[in-house]
MARBA-3410 file (N, C-alpha, C, O; in Angstrom, 1 decimal):
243
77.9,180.9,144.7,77.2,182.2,144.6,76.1,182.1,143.6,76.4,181.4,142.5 ~ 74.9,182.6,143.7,73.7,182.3,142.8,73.6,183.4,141.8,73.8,184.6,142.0 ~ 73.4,182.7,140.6,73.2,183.8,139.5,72.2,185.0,139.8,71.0,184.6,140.0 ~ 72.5,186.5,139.9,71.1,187.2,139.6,70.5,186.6,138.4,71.0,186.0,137.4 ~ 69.3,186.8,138.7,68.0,186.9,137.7,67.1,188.1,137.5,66.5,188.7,138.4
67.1,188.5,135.8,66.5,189.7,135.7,65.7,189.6,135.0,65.9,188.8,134.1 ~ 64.3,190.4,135.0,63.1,190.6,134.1,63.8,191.8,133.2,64.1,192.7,134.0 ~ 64.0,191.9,132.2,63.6,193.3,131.1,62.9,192.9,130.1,62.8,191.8,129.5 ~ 62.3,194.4,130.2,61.2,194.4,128.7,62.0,194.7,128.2,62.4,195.8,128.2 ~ 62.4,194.1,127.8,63.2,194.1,126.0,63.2,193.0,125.2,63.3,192.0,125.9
63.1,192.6,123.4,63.5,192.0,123.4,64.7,190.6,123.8,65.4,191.0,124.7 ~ 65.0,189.5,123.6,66.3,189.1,123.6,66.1,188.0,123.0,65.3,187.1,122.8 ~ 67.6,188.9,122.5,67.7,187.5,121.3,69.9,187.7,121.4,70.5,188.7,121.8 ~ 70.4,186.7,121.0,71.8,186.1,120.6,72.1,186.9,120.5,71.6,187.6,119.6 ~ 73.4,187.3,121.4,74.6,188.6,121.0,74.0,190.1,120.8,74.6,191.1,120.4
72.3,190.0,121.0,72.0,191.5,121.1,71.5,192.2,122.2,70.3,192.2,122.6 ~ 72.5,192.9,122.6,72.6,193.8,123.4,71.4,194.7,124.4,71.2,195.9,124.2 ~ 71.0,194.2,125.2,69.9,195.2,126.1,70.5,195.3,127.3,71.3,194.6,128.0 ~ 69.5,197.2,127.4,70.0,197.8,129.2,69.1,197.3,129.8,68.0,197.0,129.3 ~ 69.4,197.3,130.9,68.8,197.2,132.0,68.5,198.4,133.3,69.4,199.3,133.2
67.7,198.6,134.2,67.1,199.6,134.2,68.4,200.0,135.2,69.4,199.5,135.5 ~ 67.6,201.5,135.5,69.5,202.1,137.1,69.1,201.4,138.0,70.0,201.1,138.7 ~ 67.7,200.8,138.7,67.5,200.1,139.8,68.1,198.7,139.8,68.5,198.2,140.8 ~ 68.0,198.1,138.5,68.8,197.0,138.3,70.4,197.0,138.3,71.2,196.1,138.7 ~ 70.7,198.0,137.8,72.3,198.4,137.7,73.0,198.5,139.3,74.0,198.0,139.7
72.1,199.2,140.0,72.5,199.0,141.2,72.4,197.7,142.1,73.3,197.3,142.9 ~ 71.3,197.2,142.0,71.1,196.3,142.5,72.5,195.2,142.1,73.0,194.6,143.0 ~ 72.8,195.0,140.9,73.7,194.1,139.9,75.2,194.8,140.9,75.8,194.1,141.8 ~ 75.7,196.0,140.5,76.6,196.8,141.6,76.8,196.8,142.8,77.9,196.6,143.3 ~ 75.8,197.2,143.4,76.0,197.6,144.9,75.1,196.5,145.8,75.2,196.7,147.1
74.2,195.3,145.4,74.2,194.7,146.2,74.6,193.4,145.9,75.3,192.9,146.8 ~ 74.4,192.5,144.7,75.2,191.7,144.2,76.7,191.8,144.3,77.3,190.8,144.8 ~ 77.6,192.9,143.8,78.7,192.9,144.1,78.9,192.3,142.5,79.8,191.4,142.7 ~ 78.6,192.3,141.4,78.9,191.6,140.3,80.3,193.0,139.2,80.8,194.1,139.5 ~ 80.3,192.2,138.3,81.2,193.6,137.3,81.1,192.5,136.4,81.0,191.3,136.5
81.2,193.7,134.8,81.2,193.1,133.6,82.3,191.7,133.0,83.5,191.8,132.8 ~ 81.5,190.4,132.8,81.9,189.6,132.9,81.2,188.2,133.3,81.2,187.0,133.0 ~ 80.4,189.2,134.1,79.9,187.9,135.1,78.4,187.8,134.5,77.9,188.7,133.9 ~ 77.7,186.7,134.9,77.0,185.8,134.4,75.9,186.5,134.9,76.0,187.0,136.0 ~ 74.5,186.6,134.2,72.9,186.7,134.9,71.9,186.2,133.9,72.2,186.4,132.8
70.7,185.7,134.2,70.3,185.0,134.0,69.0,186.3,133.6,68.7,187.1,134.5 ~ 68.2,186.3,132.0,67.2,187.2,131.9,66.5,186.4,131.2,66.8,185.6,130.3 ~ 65.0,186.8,131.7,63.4,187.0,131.0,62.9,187.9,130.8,62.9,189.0,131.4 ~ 62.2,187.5,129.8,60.9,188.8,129.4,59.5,188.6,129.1,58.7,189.4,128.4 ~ 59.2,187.5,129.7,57.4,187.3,129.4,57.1,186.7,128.3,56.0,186.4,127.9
58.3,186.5,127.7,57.6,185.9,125.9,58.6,185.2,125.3,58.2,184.4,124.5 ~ 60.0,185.4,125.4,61.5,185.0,124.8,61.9,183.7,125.7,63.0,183.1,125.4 ~ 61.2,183.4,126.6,62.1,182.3,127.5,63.2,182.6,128.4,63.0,183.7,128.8 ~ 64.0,182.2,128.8,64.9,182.4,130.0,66.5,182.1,129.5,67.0,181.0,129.3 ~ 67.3,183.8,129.2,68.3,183.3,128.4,69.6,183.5,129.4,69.8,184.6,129.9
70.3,182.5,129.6,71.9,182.9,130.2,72.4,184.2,129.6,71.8,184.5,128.6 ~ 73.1,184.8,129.8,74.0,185.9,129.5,75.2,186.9,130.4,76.0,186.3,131.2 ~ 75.4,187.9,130.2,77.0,188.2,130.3,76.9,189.9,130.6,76.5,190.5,129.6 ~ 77.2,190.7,131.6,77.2,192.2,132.2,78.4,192.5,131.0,79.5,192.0,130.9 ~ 77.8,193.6,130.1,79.0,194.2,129.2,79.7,195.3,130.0,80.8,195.4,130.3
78.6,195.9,130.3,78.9,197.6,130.5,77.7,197.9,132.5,76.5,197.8,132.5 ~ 78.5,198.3,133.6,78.2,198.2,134.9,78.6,199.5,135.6,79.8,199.5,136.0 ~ 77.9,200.6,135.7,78.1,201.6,136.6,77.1,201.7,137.4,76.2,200.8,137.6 ~ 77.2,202.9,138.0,76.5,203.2,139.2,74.7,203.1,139.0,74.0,202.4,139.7 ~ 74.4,203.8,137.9,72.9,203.7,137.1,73.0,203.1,135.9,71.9,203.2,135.3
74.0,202.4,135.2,74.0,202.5,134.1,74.4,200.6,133.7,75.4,200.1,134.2 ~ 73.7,199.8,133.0,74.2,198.7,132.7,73.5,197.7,131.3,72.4,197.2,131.0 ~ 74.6,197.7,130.8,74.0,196.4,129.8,74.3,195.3,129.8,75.4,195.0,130.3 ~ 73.3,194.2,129.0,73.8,193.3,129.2,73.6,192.4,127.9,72.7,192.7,127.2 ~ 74.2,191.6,127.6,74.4,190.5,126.3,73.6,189.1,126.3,74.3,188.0,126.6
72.3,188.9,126.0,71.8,187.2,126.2,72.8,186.5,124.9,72.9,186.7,123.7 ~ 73.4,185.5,126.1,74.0,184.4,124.9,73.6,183.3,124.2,73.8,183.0,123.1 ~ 72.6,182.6,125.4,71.8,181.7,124.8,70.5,181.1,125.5,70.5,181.2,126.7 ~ 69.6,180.7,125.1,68.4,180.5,125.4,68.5,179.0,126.3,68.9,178.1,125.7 ~ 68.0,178.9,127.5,68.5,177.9,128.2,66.8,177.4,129.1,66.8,176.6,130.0
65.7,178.0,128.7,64.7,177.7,128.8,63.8,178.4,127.9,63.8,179.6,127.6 ~ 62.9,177.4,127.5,61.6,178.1,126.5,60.4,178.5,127.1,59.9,177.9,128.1 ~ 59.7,179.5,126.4,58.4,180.3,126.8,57.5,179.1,127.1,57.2,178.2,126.4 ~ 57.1,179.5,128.5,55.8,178.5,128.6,54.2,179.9,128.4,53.9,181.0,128.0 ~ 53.6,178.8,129.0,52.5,179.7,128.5,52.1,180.6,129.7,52.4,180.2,130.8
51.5,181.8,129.7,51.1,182.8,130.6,50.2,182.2,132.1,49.3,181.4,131.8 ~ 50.4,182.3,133.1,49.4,181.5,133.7,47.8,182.5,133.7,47.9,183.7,133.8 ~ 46.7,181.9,133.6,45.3,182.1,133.9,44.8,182.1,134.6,43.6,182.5,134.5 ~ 45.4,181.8,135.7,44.4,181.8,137.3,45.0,183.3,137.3,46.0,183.9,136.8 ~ 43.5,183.8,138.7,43.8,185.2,138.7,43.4,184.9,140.3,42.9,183.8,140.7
43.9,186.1,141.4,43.3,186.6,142.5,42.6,187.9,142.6,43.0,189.0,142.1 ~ 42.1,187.9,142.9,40.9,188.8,143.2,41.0,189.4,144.8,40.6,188.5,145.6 ~ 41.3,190.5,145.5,41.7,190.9,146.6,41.5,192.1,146.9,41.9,193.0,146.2 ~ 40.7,192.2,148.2,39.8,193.3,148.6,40.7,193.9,149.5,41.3,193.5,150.5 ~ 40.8,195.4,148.6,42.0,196.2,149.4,41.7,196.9,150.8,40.8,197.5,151.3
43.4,196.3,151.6,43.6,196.1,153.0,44.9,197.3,153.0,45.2,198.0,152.1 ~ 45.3,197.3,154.1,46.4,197.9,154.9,47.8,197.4,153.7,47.8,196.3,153.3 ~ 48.7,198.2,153.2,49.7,198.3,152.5,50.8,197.0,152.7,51.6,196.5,151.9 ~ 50.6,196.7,153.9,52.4,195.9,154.0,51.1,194.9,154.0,51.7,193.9,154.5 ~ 49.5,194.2,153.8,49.5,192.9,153.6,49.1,193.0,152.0,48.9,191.9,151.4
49.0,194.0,151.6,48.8,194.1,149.8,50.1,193.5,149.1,50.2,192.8,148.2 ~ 51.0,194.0,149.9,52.7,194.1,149.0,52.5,192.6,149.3,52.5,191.8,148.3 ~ 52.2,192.3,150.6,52.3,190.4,150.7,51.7,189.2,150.3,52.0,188.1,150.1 ~ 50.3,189.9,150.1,49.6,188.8,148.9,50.4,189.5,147.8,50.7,188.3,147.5 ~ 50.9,190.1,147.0,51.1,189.9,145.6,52.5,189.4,145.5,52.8,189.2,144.3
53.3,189.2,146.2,54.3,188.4,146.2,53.9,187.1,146.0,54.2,186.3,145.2 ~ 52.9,186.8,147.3,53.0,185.4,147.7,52.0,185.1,146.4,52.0,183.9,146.0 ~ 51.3,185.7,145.8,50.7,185.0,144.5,51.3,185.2,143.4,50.6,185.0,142.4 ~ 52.5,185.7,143.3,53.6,185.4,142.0,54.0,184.3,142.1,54.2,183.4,141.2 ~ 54.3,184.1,143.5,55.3,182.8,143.7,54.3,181.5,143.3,54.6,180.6,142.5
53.1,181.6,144.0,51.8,180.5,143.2,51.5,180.4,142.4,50.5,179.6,142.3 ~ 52.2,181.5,140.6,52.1,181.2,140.0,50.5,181.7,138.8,50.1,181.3,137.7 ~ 49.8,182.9,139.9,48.7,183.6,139.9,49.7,184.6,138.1,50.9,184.9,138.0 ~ 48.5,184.7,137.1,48.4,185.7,136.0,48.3,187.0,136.4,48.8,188.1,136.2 ~ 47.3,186.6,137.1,46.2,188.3,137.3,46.0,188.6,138.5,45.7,187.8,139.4
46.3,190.0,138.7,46.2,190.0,140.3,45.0,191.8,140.1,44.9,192.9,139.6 ~ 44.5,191.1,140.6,42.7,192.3,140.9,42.6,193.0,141.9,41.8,192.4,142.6 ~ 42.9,194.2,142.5,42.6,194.8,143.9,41.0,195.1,143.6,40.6,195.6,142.5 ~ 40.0,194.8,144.7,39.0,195.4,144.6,38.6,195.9,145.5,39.1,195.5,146.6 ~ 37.4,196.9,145.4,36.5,197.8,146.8,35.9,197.0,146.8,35.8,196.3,145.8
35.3,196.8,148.1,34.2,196.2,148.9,33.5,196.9,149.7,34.3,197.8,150.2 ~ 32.3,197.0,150.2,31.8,197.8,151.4,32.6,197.9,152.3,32.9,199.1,152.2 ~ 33.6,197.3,153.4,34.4,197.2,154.9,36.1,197.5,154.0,37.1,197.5,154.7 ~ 36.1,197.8,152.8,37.7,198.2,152.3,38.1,199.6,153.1,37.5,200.6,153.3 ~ 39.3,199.3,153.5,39.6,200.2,154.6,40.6,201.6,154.1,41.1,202.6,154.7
40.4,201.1,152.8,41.4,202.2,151.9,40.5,202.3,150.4,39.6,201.5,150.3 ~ 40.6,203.4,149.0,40.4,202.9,148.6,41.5,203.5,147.4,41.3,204.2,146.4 ~ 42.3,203.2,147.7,43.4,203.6,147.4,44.7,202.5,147.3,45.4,202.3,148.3 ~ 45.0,201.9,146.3,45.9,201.0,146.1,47.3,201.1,144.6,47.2,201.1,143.4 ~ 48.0,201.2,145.3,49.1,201.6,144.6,49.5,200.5,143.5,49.8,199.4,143.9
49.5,200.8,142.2,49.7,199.1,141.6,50.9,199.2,141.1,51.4,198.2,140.7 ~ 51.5,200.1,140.9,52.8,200.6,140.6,53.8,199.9,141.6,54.8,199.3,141.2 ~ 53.6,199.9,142.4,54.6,199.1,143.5,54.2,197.8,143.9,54.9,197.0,144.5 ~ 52.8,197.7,143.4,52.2,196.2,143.5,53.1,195.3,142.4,53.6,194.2,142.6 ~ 53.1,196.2,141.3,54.6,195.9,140.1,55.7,195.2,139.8,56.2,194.4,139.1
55.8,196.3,141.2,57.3,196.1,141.1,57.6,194.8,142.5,58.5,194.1,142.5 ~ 56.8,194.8,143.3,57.2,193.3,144.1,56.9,192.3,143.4,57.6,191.3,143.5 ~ 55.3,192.2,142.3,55.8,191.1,141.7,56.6,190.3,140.7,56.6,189.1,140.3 ~ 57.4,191.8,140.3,58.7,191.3,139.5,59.6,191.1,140.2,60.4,190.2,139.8 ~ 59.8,191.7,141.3,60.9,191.3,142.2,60.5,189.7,142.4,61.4,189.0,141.9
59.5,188.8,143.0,59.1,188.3,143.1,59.3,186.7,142.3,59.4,185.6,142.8 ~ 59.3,187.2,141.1,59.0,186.3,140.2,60.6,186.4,139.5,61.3,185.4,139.4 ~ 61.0,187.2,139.3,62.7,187.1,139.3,63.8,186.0,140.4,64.9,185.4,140.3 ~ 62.6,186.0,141.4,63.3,185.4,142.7,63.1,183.8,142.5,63.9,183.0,142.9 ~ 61.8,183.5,141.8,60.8,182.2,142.5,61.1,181.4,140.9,60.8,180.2,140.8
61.7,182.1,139.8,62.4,181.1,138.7,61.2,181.1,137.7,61.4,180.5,136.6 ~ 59.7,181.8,137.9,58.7,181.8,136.7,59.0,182.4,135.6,60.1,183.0,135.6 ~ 58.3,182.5,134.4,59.1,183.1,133.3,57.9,184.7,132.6,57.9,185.5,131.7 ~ 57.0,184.5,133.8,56.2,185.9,133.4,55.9,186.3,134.8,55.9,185.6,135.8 ~ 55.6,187.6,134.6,55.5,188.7,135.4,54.0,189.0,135.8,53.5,189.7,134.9
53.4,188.7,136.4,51.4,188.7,137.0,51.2,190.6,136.4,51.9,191.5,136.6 ~ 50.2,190.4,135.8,49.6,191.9,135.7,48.9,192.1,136.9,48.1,191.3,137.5 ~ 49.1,193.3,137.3,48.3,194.0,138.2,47.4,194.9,138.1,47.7,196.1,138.5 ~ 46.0,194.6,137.5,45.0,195.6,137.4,44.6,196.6,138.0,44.6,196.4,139.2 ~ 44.2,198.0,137.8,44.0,199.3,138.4,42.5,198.2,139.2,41.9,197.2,138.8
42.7,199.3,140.9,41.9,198.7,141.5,40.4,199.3,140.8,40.5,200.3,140.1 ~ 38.8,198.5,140.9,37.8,198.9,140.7,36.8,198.2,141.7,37.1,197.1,142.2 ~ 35.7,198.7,141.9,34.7,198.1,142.8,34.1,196.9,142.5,33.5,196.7,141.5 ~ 34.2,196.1,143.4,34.3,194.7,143.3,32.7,194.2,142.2,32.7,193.3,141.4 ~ 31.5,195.0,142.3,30.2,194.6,141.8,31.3,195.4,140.0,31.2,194.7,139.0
31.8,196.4,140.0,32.0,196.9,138.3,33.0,195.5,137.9,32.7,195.0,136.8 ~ 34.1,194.8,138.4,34.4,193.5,137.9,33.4,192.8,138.0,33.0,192.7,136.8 ~ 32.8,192.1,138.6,31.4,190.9,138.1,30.9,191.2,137.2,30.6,190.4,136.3 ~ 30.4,192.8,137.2,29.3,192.9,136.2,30.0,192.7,134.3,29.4,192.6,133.2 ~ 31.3,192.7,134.9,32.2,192.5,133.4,32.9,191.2,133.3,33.6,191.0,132.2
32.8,190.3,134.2,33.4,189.5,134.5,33.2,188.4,133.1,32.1,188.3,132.5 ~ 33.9,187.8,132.8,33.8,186.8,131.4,33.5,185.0,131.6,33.6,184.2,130.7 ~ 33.1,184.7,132.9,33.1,183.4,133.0,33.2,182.6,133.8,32.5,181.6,134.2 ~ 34.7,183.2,134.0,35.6,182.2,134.6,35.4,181.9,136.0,35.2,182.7,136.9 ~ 35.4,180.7,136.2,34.9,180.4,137.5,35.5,181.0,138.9,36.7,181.0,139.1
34.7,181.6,139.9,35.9,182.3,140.4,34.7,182.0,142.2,33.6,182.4,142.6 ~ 35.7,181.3,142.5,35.6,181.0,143.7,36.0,181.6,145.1,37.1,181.9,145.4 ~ 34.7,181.7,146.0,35.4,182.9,146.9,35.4,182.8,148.3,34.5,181.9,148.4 ~ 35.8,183.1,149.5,36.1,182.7,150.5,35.2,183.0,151.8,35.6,183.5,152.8 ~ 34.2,182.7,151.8,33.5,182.9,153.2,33.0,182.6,154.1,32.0,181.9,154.2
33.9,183.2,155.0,34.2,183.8,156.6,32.8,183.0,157.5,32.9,182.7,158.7 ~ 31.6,182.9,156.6,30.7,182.8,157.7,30.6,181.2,157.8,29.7,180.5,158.4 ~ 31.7,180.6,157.1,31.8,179.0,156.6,30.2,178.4,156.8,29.9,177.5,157.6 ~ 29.1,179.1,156.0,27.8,178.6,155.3,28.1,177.9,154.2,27.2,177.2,153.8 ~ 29.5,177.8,153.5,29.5,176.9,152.1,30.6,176.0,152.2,31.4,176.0,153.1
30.8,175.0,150.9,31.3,173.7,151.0,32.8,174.0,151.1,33.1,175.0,150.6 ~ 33.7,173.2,151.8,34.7,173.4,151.8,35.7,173.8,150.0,35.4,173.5,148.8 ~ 36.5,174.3,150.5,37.3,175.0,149.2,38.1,173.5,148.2,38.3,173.3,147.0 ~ 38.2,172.8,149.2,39.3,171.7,148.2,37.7,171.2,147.6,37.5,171.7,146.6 ~ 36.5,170.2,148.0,35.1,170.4,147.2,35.1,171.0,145.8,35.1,170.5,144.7
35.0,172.2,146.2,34.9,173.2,144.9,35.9,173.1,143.9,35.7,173.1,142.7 ~ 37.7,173.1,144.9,38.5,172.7,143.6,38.3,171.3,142.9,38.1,171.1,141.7 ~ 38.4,170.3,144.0,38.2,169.4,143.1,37.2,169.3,141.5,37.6,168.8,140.4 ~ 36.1,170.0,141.8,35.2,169.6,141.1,35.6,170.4,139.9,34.7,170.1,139.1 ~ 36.6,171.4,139.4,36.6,172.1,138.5,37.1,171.3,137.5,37.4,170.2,137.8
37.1,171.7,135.9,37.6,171.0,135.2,38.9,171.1,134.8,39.4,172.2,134.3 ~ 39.5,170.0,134.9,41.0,170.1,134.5,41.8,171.0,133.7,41.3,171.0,132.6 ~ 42.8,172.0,133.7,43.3,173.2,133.1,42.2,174.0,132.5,42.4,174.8,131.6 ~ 41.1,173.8,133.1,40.2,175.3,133.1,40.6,176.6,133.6,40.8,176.5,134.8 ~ 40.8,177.6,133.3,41.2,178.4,134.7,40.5,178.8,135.8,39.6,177.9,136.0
40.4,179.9,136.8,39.7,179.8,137.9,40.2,181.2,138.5,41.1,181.9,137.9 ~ 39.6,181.5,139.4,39.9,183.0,140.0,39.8,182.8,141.4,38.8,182.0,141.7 ~ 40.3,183.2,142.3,40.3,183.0,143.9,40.0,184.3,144.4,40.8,185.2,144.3 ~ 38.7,184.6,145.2,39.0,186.1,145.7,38.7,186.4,147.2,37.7,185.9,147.8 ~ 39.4,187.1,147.7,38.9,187.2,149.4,38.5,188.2,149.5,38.8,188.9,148.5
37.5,188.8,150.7,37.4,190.1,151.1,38.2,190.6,152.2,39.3,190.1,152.3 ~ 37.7,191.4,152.9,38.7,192.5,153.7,38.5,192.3,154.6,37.5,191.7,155.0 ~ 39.8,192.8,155.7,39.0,192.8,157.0,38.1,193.1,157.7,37.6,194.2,157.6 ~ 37.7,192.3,158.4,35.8,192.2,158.7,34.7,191.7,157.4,33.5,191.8,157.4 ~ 35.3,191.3,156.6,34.5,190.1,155.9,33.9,190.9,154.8,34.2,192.1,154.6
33.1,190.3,154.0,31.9,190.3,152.8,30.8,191.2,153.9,30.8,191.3,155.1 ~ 30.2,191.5,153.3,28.6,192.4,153.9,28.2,191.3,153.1,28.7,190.8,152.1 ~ 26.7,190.7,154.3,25.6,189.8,153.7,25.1,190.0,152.3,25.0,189.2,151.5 ~ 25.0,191.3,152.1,24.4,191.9,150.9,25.5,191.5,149.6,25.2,190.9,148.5 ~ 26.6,191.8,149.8,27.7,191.6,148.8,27.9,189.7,149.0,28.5,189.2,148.1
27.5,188.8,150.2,27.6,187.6,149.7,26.6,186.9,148.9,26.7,186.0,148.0 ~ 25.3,187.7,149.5,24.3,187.8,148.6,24.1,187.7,146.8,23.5,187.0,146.0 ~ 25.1,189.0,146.8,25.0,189.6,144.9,26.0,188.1,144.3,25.7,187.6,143.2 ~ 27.0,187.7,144.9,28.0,187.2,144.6,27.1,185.6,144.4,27.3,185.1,143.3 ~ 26.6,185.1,144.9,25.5,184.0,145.3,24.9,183.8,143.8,25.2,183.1,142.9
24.0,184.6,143.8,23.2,184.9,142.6,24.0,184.9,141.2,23.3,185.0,140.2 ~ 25.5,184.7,141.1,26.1,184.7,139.7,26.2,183.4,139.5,26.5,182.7,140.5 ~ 26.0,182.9,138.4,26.4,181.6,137.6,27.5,181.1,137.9,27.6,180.0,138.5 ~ 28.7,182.0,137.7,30.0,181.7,137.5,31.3,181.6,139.1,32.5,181.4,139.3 ~ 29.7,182.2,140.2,30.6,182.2,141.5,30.0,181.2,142.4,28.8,181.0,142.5
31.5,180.2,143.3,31.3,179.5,144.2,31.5,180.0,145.8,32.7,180.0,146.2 ~ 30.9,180.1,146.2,31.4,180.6,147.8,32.2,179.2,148.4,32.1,178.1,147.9 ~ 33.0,179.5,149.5,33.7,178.1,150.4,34.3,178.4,151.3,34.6,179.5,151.6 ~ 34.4,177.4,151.9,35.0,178.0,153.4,36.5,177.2,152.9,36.9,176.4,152.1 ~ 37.0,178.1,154.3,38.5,177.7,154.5,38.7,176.9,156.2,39.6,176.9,156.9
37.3,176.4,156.3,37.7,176.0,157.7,37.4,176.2,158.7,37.2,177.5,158.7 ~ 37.1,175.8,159.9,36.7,176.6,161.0,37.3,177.6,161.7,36.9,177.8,162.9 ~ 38.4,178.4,161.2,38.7,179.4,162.0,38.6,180.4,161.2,38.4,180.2,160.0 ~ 38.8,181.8,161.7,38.7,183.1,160.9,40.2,183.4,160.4,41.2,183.2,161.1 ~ 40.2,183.6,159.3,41.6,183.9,158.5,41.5,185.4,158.6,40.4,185.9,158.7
42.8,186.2,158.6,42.7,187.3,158.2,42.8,187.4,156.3,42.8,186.6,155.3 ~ 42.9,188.6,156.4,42.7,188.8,154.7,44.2,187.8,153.8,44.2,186.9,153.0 ~ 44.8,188.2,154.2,46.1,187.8,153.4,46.3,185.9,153.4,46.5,185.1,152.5 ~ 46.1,185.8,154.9,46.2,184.4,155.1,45.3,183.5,154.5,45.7,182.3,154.4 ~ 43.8,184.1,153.8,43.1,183.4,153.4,43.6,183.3,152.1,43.4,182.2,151.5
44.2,184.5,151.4,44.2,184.5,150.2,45.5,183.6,149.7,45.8,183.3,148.6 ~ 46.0,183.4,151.1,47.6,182.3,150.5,47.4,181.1,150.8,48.2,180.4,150.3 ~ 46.4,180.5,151.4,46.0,179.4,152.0,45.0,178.6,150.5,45.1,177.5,150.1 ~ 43.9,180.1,150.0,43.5,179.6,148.7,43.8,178.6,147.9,43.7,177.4,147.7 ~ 44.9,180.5,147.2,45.8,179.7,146.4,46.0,178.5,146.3,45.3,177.8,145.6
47.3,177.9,147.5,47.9,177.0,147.9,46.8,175.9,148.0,47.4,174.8,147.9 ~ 45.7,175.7,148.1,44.2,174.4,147.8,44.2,174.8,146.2,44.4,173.9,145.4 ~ 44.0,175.3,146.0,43.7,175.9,144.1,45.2,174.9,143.4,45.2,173.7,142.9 ~ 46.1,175.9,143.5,47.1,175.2,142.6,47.5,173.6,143.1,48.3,172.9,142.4 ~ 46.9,173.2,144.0,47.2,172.2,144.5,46.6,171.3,144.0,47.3,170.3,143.7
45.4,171.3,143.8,44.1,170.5,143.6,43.5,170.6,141.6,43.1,169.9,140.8 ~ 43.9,172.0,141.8,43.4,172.4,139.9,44.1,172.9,139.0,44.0,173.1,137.8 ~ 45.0,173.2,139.8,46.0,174.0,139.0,47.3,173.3,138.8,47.2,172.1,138.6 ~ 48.7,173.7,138.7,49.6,173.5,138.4,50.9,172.7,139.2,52.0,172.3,138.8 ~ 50.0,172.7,140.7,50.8,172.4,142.0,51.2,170.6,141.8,52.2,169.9,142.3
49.9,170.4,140.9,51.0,168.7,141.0,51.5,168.2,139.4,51.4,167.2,138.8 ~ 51.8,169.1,139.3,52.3,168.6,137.6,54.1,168.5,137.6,54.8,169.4,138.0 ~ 54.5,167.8,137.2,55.7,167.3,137.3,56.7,167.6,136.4,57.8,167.1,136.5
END
C-alpha cells in the first residue's frame, strides 16, 4: 500500500506538530482509509520531504507529526508555461500535466480567439498540488492571475520564451531548444483554439527575447501542444535528462 503524500504550508520540522487541512483529513480518512499511526509522507516548498506519523484523524480534523527529513530542498523550478485560456477541463489538464514536467510558473493569458476570459486559478491550485503531491516534486507551480497576453510581454524580464506556431513558418521546436543555454531558463507558450491572430504573431516576432517553432506538420490542439512542448523543452534544456 503507498504512502499518502501531503503538501502543507506549514513549517516542518522534528516532533513538531502541524494540521492539515479538512480536505486532507478526509481524503487521509475516507479515501485512503488511514488512522493515527500510520505513516505519510509531507512537503512544503522549502523544508524538503519529511516521513512522518497521523496523531490526531477525524472527519475534518487531522494532525500530523514530521519525524524525519528523508529528502532535501532542491531548488524551485524556472521554466514557466504560458497558456492561452481555453475550455475548463483542458485548463485543469495542462496544469497538471505541467506540474508533472516540472514547469515553476504557470501563466493563463488572453489572446484575441480566447474563448473565455475568465479563468479560475484557485482551482488551477489546487490540481497542481494535487498533482505534484502525486508525481514525488518537492514544490508546488504558482499560478498567476490570468492577464492579456501583450500586458505580460510588455513586462516580461528576458527570459527566453519560445512559442508554438500553428502556421509551422518557423524552425522546428527541438532547433530552438537545442540552441538554448544550458540551465538557463525558458518559458513555453501556446495559443488558443484557432491559433495566434497574424497580428499577435507579428507583435511576438518583433521581441528580442521570443522564438516562434513549430511542432510539426500537423495541427495540435491547445493542450496537446502545450504537453508535447514541454516534453521537447525538458527533454532537450531542461531537466528531462539529468540523472
Amino acid at each position: 500500500m503507498s504512502t499518502p503524500r501531503l503538501y502543507l504550508d506549514q513549517p516542518l520540522e522534528e516532533g513538531q506538530e502541524v494540521p492539515a487541512t479538512p480536505g486532507q483529513a478526509h481524503y487521509l480518512g475516507g479515501v485512503m482509509r488511514r488512522a493515527p499511526g500510520d505513516a505519510v509522507l509531507l512537503f512544503n516548498g522549502s523544508d524538503g520531504e519529511w516521513a512522518g506519523r497521523i496523531v490526531l484523524l477525524r472527519k475534518d480534523r487531522c494532525s500530523i507529526i514530521p519525524e524525519r527529513q528523508i529528502r532535501p530542498q532542491d531548488p524551485a523550478p524556472a521554466c514557466r508555461l504560458l497558456m492561452a485560456a481555453v475550455k475548463r477541463d483542458a485548463m485543469d489538464w495542462m496544469a497538471e500535466k505541467a506540474t508533472e514536467l516540472g514547469i515553476g510558473l504557470i501563466q493563463p493569458v488572453l489572446t484575441r480567439r480566447s474563448i473565455t476570459d475568465r479563468v479560475n486559478t484557485a482551482r488551477l491550485g489546487g490540481i497542481a498540488q494535487e498533482a505534484a503531491e502525486q508525481c514525488g516534486r518537492l514544490t508546488v507551480p504558482r499560478v498567476a492571475a490570468v492577464a492579456p497576453l501583450h500586458a505580460v510581454l510588455d513586462a516580461w524580464d528576458g527570459t527566453p520564451l519560445l512559442v508554438g506556431d500553428e502556421r509551422r513558418e518557423s524552425p522546428p521546436l527541438a532547433v530552438a531548444a537545442r540552441a538554448l543555454q544550458p540551465g538557463v531558463p525558458w518559458a513555453w507558450l501556446v495559443g488558443p483554439e484557432g491559433g495566434f491572430e497574424r497580428a499577435e504573431l507579428d507583435d511576438l516576432r518583433r521581441r528580442a527575447f521570443v522564438s516562434t517553432t513549430s511542432l510539426g506538420p500537423r495541427i495540435l490542439r491547445a493542450e496537446t501542444a502545450a504537453l508535447a512542448g514541454l516534453a521537447v523543452l525538458q527533454a532537450l534544456a531542461g531537466d528531462g535528462n539529468e540523472t
